[in-house]
C-alpha positions as CSV (number, residue, x, y, z in Angstrom):
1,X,10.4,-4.8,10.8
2,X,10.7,-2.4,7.6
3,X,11.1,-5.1,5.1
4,X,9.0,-5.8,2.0
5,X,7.7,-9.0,3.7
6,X,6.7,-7.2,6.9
7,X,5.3,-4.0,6.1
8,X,2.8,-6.4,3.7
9,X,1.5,-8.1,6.7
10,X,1.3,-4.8,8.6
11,X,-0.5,-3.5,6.1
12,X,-3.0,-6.4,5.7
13,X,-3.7,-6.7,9.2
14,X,-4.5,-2.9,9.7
15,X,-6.5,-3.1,6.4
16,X,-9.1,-6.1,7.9
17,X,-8.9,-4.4,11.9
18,X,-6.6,-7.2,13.1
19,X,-3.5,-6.6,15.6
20,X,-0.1,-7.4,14.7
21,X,2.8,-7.8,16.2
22,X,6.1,-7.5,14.1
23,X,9.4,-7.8,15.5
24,X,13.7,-7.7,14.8
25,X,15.1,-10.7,16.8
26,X,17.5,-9.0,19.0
27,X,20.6,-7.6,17.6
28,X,18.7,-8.0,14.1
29,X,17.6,-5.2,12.0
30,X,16.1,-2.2,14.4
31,X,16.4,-4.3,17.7
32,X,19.1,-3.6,20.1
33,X,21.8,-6.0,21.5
34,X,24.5,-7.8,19.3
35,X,23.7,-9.8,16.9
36,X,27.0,-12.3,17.6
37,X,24.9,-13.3,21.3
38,X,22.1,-13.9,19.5
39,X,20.9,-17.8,19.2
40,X,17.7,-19.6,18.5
41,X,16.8,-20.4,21.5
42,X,17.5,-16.9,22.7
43,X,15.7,-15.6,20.1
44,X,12.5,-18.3,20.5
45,X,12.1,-16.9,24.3
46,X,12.6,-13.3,22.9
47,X,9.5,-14.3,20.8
48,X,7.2,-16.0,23.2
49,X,7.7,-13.4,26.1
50,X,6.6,-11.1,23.5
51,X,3.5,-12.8,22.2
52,X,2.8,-13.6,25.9
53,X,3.0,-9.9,26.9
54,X,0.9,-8.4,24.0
55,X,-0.6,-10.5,22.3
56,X,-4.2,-12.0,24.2
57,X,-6.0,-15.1,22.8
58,X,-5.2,-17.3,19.2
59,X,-2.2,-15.9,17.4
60,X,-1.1,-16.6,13.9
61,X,2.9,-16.8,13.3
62,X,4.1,-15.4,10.3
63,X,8.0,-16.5,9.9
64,X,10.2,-15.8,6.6
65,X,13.6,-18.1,6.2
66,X,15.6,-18.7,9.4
67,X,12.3,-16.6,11.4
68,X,10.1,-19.8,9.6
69,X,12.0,-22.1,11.9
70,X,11.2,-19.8,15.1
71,X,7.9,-19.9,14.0
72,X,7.9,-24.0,14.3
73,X,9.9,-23.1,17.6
74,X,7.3,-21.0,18.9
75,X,4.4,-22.6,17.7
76,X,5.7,-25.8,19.9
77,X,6.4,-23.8,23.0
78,X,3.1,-22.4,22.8
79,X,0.6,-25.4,21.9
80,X,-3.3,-24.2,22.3
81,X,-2.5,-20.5,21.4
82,X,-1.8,-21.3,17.5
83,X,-4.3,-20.6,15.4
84,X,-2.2,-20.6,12.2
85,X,1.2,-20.8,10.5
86,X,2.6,-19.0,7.6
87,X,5.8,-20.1,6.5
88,X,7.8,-17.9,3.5
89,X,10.8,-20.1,2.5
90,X,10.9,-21.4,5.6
91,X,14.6,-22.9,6.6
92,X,14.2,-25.6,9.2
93,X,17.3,-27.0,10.6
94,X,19.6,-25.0,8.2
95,X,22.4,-25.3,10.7
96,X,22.4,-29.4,9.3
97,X,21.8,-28.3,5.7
98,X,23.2,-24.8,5.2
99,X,27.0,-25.3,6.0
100,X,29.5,-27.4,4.9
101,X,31.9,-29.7,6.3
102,X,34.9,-27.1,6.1
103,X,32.7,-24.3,7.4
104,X,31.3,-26.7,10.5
105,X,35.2,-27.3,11.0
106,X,35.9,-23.6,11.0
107,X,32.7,-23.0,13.9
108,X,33.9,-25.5,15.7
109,X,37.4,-24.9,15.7
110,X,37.3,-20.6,15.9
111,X,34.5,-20.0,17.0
112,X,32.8,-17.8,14.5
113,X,32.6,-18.0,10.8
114,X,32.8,-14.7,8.7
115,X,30.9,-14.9,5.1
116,X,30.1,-12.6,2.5
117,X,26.4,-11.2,3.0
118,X,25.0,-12.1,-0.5
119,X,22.0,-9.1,1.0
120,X,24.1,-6.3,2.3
121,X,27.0,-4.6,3.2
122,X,27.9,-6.6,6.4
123,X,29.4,-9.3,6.6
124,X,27.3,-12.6,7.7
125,X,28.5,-13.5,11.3
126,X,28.1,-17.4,12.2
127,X,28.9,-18.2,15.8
128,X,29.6,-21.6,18.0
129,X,26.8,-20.6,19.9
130,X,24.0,-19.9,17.3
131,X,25.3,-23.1,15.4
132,X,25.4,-25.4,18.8
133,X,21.5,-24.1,19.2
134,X,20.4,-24.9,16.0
135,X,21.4,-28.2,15.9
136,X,20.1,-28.5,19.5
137,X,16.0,-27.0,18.2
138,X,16.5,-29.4,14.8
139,X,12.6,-30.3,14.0
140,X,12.4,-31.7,11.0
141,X,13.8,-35.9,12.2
142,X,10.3,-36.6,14.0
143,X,6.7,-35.5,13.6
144,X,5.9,-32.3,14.4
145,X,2.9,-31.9,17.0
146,X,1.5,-28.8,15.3
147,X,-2.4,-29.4,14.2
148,X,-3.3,-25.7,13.8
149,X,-3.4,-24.9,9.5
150,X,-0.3,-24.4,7.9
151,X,0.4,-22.6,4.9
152,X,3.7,-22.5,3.0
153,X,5.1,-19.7,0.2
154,X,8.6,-20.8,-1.6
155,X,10.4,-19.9,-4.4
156,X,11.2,-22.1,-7.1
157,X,14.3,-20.4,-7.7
158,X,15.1,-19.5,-4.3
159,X,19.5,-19.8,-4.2
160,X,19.5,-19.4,-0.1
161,X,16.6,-21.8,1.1
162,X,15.8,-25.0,-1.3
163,X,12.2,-25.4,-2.1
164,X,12.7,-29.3,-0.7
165,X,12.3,-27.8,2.4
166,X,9.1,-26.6,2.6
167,X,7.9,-30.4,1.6
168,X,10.1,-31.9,4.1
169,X,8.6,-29.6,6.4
170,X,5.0,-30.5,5.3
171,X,5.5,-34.0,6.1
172,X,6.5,-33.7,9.3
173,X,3.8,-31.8,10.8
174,X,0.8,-33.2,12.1
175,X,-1.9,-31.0,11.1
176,X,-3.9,-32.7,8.1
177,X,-4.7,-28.8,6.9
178,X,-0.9,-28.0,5.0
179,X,-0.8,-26.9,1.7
180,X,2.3,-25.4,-0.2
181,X,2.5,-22.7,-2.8
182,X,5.5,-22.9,-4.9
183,X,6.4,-19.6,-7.6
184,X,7.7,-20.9,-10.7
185,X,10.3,-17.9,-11.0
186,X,9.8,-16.8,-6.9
């Protein structure tokens, strides 16, 4: 919740007199719990409880990376309520294109898989379970039943999340209102 990404939409919505509702998954950044029993669909219930519970009439989803997909998660558990998406290198089914064959194996075969965190200290922690829901919640094989407007911010040079995605993404939504922003050197 104290990210650059965040505080920008914090301080954009406070600026206009709009509400906003940010949020660490749980286990993730200033949330409790561990982050090892954390999966998306744990995390996509986290999310609409939360928007259910604070957050009276149209809402627009703002989701960054692996929090792009729980947008799309969201937004589909919560037809009529969307007003909006806003997706920042948004990483779709990443549990079919992130990993590799060996690094499926290793899931599969321990467990967990334990990575360098190219972002921090700590290590990045892949579990069964995390990996078994992604590829459970994978959107991107059919159309997409989101009609709300969609808007979509990626980097050119992004190394974690290929800009590909946020065109595959575009044409599998149903909404006719989708443009895409791409940053030459973003």
């Amino acid at each position: 919740m104290a990210g650059g990404k965040a505080t920008a939409v914090s301080g954009w919505a406070a600026a206009r007199g709009r509400a906003c509702l940010l949020l660490d998954y749980s286990g993730c950044g200033t949330s409790s719990g561990d982050f090892a029993e954390g999966t998306l669909s744990r995390w996509r219930e986290e999310v609409v409880a939360l928007i259910e519970a604070h957050c009276p009439g149209p809402v627009v989803l703002v989701g960054s990376s692996m929090g792009g997909w729980l947008m799309l998660l969201v937004a589909l558990a919560l037809p009529g309520r969307i007003a909006g998406l806003v997706g920042i290198a948004a990483a779709p089914d990443f549990t079919a294109w992130g990993f590799d064959e060996a690094q499926k194996r290793i899931l599969l075969g321990e467990g967990r898989l334990v990575e360098p965190n190219p972002h921090g200290d700590t290590p990045l922690v892949t579990t069964r379970a995390f990996w078994e829901s992604g590829e459970a919640l994978r959107v991107l094989h059919v159309q997409l039943p989101i009609d709300c407007p969609v808007r979509l911010l990626h980097g050119l040079a992004d190394a974690d999340v290929p800009y590909q995605r946020s065109w595959e993404l575009a044409q599998q939504l149903r909404s006719a209102d989708v443009q895409i922003t791409y940053v030459k050197k973003g």
